[in-house]
C-alpha positions in Angstrom: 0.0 0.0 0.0 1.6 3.4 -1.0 -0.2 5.5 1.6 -1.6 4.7 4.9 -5.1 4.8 4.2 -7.0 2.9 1.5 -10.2 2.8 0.4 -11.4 -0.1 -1.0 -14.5 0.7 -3.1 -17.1 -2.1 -4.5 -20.6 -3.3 -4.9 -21.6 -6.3 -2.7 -20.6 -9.6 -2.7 -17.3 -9.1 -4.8 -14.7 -9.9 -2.5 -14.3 -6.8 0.0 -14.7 -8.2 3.1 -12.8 -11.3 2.5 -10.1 -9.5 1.8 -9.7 -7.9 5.2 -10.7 -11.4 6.7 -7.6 -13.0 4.4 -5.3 -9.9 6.0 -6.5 -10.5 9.6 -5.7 -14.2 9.2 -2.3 -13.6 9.2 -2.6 -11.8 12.8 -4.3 -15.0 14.7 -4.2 -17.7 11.8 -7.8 -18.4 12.8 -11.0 -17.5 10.8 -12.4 -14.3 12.4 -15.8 -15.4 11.2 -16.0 -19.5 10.1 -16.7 -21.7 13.1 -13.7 -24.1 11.8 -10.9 -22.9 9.7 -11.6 -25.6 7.3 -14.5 -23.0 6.0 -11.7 -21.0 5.0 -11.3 -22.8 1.5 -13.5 -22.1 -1.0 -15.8 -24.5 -1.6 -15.3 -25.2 -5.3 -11.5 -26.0 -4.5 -14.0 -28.9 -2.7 -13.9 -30.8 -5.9 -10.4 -31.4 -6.6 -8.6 -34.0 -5.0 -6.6 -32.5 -2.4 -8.4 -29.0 -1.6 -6.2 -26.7 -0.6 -6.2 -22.4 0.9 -2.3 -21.0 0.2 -2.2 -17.3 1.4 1.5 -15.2 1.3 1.8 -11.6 3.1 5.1 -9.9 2.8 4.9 -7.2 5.3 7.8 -4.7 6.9 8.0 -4.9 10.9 10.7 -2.5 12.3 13.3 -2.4 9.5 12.6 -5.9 8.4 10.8 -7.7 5.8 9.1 -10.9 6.5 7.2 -13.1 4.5 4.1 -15.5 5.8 2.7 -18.4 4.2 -0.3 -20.2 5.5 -1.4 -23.5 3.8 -4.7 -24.8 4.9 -4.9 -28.7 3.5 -8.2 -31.0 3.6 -6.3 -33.8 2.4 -7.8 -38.3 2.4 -6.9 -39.6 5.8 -6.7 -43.4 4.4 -10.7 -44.0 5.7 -13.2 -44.4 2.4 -14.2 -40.8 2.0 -12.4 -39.6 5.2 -10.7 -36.4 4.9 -8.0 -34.5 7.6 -7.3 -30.8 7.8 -4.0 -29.6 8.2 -2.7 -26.5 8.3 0.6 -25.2 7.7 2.5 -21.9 8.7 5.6 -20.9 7.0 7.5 -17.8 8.7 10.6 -16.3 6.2 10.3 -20.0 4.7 10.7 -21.9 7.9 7.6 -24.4 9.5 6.2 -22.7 12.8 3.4 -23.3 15.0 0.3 -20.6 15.2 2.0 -20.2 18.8 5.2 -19.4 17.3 4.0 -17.0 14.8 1.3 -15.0 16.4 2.4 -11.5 17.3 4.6 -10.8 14.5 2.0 -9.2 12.1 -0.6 -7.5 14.1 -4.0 -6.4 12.8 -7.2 -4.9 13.9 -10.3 -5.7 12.4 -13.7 -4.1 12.6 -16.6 -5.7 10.9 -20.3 -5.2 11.0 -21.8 -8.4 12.8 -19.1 -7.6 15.3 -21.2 -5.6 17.3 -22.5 -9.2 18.8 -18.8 -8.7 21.2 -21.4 -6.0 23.0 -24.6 -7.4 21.9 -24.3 -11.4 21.9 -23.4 -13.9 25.0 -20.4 -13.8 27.3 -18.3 -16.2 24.7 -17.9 -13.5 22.0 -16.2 -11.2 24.5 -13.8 -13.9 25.9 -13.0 -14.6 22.1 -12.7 -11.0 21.1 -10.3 -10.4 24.1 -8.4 -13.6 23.2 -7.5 -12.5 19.8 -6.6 -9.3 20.9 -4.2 -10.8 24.0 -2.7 -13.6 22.0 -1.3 -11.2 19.4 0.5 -9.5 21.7 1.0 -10.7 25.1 4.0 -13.2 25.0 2.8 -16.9 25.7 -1.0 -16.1 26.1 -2.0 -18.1 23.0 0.0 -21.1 24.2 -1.4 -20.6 27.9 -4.8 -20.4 26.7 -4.9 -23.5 24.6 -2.9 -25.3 27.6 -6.0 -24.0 29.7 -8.4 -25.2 27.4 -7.2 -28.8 26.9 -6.6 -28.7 30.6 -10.4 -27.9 31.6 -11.5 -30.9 28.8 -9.6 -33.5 30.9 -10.7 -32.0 34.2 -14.3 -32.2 33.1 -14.4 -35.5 32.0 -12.6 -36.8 35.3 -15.3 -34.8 37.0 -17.9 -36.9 35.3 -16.0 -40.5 35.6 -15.7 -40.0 39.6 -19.0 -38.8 40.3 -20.2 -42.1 38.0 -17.2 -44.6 38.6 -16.5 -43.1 42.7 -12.9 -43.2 41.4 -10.4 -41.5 43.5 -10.7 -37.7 43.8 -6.5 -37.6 44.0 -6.0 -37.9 40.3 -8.0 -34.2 40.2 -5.1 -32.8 42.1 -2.9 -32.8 38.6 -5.7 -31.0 36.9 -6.3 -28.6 39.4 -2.8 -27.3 39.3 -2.0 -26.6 35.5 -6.1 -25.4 35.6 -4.9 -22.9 38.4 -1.3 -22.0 36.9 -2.7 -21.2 33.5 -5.8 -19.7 34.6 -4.3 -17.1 37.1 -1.9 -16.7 34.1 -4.8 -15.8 32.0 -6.8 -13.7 34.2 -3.7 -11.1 35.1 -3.0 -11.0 31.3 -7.0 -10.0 31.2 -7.1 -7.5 34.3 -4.2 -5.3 32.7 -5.0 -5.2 29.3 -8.7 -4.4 29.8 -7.4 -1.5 32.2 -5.2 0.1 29.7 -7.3 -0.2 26.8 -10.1 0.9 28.5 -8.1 4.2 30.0 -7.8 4.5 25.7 -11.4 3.8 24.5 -12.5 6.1 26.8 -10.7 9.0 25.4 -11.4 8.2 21.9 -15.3 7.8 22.8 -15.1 11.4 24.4 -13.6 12.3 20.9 -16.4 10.5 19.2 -19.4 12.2 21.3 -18.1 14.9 21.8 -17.3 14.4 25.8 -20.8 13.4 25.9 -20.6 10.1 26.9 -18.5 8.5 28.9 -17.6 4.7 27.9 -16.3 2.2 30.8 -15.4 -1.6 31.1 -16.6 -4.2 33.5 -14.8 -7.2 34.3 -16.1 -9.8 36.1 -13.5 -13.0 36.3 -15.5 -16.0 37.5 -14.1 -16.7 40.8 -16.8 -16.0 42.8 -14.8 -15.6 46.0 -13.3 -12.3 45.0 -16.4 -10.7 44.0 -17.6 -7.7 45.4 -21.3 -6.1 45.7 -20.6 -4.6 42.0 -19.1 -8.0 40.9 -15.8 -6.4 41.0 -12.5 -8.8 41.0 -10.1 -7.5 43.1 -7.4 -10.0 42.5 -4.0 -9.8 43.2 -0.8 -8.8 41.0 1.1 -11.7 42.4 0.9 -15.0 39.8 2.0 -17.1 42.5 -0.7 -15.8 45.2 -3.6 -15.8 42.7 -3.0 -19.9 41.9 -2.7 -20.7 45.6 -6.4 -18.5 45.8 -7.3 -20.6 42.7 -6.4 -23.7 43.5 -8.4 -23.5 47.0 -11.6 -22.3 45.5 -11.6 -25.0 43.4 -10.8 -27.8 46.1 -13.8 -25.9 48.2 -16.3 -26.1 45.1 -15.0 -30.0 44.4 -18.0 -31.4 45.5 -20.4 -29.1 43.7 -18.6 -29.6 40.7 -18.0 -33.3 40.6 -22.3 -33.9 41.4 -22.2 -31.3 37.8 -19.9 -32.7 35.8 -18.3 -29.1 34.7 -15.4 -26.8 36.1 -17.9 -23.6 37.7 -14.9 -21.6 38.1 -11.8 -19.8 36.0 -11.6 -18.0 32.9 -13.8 -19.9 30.5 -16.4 -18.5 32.5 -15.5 -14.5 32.6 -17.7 -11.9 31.7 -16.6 -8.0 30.2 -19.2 -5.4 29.7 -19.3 -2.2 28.0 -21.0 0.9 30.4 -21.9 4.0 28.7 -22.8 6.9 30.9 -23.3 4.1 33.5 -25.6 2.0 31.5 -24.5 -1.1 30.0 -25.1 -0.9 26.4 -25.8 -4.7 25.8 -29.1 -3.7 27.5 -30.2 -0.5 27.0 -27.7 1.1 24.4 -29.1 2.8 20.8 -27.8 1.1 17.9 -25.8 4.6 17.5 -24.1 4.0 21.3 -23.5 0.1 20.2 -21.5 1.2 16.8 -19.9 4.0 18.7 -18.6 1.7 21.4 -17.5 -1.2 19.5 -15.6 1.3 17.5 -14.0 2.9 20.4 -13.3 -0.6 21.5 -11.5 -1.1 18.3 -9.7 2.2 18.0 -8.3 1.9 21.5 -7.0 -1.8 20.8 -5.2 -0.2 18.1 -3.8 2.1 20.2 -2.9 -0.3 23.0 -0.7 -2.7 20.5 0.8 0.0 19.3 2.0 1.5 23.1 3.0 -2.5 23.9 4.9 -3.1 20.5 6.1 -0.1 19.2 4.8 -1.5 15.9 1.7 -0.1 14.1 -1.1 -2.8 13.7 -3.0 -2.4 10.1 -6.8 -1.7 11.0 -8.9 -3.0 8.5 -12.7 -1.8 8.7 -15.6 -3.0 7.1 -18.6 -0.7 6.1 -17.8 1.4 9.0 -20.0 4.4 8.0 -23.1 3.2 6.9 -24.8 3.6 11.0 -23.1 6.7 11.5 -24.9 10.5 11.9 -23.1 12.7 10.3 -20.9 14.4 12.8 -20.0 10.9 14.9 -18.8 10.1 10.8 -16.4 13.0 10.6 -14.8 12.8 14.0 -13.9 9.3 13.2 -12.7 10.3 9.9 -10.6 13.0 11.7 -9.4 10.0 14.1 -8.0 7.8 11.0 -6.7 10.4 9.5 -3.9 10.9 12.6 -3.9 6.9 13.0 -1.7 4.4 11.1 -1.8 2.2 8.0 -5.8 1.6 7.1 -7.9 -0.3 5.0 -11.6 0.8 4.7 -14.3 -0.9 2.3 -17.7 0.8 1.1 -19.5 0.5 -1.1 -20.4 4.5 -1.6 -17.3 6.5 -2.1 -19.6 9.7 -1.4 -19.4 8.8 2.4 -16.0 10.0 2.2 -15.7 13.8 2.4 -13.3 15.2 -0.9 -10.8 16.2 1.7 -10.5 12.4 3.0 -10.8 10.9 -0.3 -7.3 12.7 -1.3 -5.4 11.8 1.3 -6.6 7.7 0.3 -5.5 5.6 -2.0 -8.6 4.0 -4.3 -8.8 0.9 -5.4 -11.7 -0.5 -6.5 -13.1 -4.5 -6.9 -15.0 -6.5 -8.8 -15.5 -10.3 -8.8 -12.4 -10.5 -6.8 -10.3 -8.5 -9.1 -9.0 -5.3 -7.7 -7.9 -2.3 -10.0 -6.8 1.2 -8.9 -8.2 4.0 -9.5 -5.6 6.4 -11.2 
């Protein structure tokens, strides 16, 4: 891209938000919006023999270029009509895990359904602040999945003693890489919500013009430190915060075992978005909603950018379309002083003149894109 902002112009359904999914991709190396990443190749490549998704970024971070190539492979699996997905990752040529790779291109993405972070169940937020965290906190990604594969084996145990009586000692392994992960993953939580919510804030001010005032909520599900305004006030300390874990869940064994399910850790936390003191996911104007989720995404911007030194791409989708008029031009006026950006639309004449020349223009059609000259 020649300048820092480009406008991507096209009609609907020729290829411009799967673009900025394809670009994100390379920040997580998960699909931002297919339940599996298998989704990710096209379905007509279905019908050769070996489908395959190949996608190469060359990219500059610091004074460097770096080259990623991600292969994803549905491949026969030696069963009659039994197929395996693979995928590869290829950093400057050499084989890495997702774990390995994630953090060196970084990316912020802003996309129209995405309002369901604010709007939709506690799941979307713990996913969007896990895509956010694993790009940049060192070892979150792998901590997370470690958690995750953790909490599968702990449940099941659960289940076989409360059906089988077997012996409640062979929790106690469980219990400890559940606790040192977790208490991992909740301080990673605590201070990034803090100092991207210190940034969000500001840009919503910008946004409303000091009108509203936007704050986060977050509610870590460990019951025992909660407060009358479901407040965690946990403690800095790794070491402390696994001993606190570890005994809550050897108090709530029994509870747990007669369920079958883990009732505690970070699986279960909640964030919410308060404007003015109301949460929006219940009482917030579509207006409030768009204006919060793109504060939300402004202020991650800004907090990789303080944590990296390194200037994420933010990639927006349709962006203006909800937007009064003068909430349009102060975010305008916010990209503008921001970094590299890619914005799609479909109706250049969103875009003031005085925007529009400062962009680069390319335009799409059936997946081809030309510039405008």
């Amino acid at each position: 891209m020649p300048r820092r902002i480009l406008l991507l112009a096209g009609d609907n359904a020729q290829g411009k938000t799967s673009l900025l999914e394809a670009i994100y991709f390379f920040s997580t190396f998960t699909s931002i919006q297919s339940n599996t990443d298998r989704q990710v190749i096209n379905f007509l490549a279905l019908k050769d023999t070996i489908p395959v998704c190949r996608m190469v970024a060359d990219f500059t971070r610091g004074e460097h270029q770096h080259q990623i190539e991600i292969r994803l492979i549905l491949e026969q699996n030696g069963a009659q009509n039994g197929k395996r997905f693979r995928k590869e990752i290829l950093v400057d040529g050499v084989k890495r895990s997702s774990h390995q790779a994630v953090g060196l291109f970084n990316a912020v993405i802003f996309l129209p359904f995405m309002t369901r972070i604010i709007e939709g169940g506690p799941e979307e937020r713990r996913r969007y602040l896990n895509l956010a965290l694993a790009q940049i906190v060192p070892g979150y990604a792998t901590a997370l999945s470690e958690y995750m594969q953790s909490l599968t084996q702990r449940n099941a145990l659960l289940k076989q003693i409360s059906e089988r009586n077997t012996d409640l000692s062979q929790l106690n392994f469980w219990d400890d890489l559940l606790a040192e992960k977790g208490s991992f993953i909740l301080l990673a939580r605590k201070k990034a919500i803090t100092e991207i919510e210190i940034i969000a804030n500001q840009i919503h001010r910008s946004l409303t013009n000091d009108q509203e005032i936007l704050q986060f909520s977050y509610q870590p599900a460990i019951s025992d430190f909660t407060n009358p305004n479901n407040q965690l006030e946990i403690p800095e300390n790794q070491i402390q915060l696994k001993e606190i874990f570890l005994n809550l869940l050897r108090q709530k064994q029994r509870e747990e075992i007669m369920r079958g399910v883990t009732t505690i850790g970070p699986h279960r936390d909640e964030l919410r978005f308060l404007v003015n003191d109301i949460d929006t996911s219940n009482y917030g104007s579509r207006g409030q909603i768009r204006t919060t989720m793109l504060s939300l995404k402004l202020g991650e911007l800004e907090w990789m950018k303080q944590r990296t030194g390194e200037k994420p791409v933010l990639l927006m989708d349709e962006t203006l379309a909800e937007l009064d008029n003068k909430r349009r031009n102060r975010l305008l006026s916010a990209i503008l002083e921001g970094d590299q950006t890619i914005l799609t639309t479909t109706d250049l004449k969103l875009f003031e003149n005085g925007f529009t020349k400062k962009a680069n223009i390319w335009h799409i059609e059936q997946g081809v894109i030309t510039s405008q000259t």
